[in-house]
C-alpha atoms as one frame of an Amber mdcrd trajectory, in Angstrom:
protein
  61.576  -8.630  45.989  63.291 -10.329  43.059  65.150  -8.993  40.296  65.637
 -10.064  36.789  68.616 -10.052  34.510  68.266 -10.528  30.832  70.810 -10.782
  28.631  70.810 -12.084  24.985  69.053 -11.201  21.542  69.715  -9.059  18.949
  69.647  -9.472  14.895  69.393 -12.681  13.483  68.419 -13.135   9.745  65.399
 -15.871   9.312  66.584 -19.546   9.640  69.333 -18.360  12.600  69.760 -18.968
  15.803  69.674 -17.060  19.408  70.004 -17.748  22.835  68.508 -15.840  25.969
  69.121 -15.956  29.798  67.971 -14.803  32.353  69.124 -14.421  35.933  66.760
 -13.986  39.194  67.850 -12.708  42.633  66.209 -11.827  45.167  63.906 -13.583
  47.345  62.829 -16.424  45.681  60.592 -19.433  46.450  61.786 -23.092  46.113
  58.567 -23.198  43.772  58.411 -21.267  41.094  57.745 -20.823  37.167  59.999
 -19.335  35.161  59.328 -18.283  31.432  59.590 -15.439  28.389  56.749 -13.915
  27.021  57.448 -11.550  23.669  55.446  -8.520  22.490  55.429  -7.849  18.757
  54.632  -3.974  17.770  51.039  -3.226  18.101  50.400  -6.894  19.038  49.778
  -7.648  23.189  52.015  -9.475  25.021  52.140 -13.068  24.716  53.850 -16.489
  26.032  56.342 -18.140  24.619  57.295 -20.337  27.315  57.826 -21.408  30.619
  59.238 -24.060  32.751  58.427 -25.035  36.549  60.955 -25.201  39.004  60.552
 -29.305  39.145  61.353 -29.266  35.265  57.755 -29.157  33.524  57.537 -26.905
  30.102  55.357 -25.389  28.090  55.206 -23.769  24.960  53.318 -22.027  23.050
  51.811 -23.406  19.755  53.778 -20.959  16.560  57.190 -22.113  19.111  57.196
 -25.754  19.465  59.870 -27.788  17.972  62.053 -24.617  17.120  62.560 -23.186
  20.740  63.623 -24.904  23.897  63.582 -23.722  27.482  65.906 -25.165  30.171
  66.337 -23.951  33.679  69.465 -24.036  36.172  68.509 -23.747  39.956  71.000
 -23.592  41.619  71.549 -20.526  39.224  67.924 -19.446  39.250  68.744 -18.482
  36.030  66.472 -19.545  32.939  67.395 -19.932  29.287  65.587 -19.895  26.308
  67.367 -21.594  22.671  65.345 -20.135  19.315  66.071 -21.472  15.996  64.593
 -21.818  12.974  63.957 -18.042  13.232  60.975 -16.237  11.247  60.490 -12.921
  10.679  56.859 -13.227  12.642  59.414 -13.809  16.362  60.392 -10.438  15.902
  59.864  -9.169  19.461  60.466  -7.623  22.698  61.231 -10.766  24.839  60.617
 -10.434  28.525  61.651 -12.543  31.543  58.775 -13.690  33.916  59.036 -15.402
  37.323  56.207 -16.101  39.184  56.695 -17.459  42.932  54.419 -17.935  45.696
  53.948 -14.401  46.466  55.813 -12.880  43.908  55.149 -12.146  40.233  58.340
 -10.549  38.284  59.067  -9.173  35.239  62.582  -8.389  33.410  63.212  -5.211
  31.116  62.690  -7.058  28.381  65.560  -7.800  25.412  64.665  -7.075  21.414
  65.008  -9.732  19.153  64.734  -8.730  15.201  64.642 -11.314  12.706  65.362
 -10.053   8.908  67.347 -10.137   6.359
């Protein structure tokens, strides 16, 4: 089983910055993809994006160019750098790590962007 730690977010007004992390334990395979998906109200839930354990990324689209994902192993912890903030990233931002026979999820961290 594999636990997720999130810690981060918070208020930010638009054009700010904010950093996430996000720390696994647990059992944990030597391949795995780690990312944060965010859930706007009344919206469903949603990537944002992810990174393999040999480096690859991917973001979405409305993120690219303003957030950056980077991953320690030897941590298994995963972090995720926002800026350029709108109001539309308003969100509850979860942790996701998805191993060969697991598929995790952390409690999720709110991140509110206004002025």
């Amino acid at each position: 089983q594999v636990q997720l730690v999130e810690s981060g977010g918070g208020l930010v007004q638009p054009g700010g910055s904010l950093s996430f992390s996000c720390a696994a334990s647990g059992i944990i395979s030597a391949s795995n993809v780690m990312g944060w998906y965010r859930q706007a109200p009344g919206k469903q839930r949603e990537l944002a994006a992810t990174i393999t354990s040999g480096g690859g990324t991917n973001y979405a689209d409305s993120v690219k160019g303003r957030f950056t994902i980077s991953r320690d192993n030897a941590k298994n912890t995963v972090y995720l750098q926002m800026s350029s903030l709108k109001p539309e990233d308003t969100a509850v931002y979860y942790c996701r790590l998805i191993g060969t026979r697991s598929d995790s999820w952390g409690q999720g961290t709110q991140v509110t962007v206004s002025s």
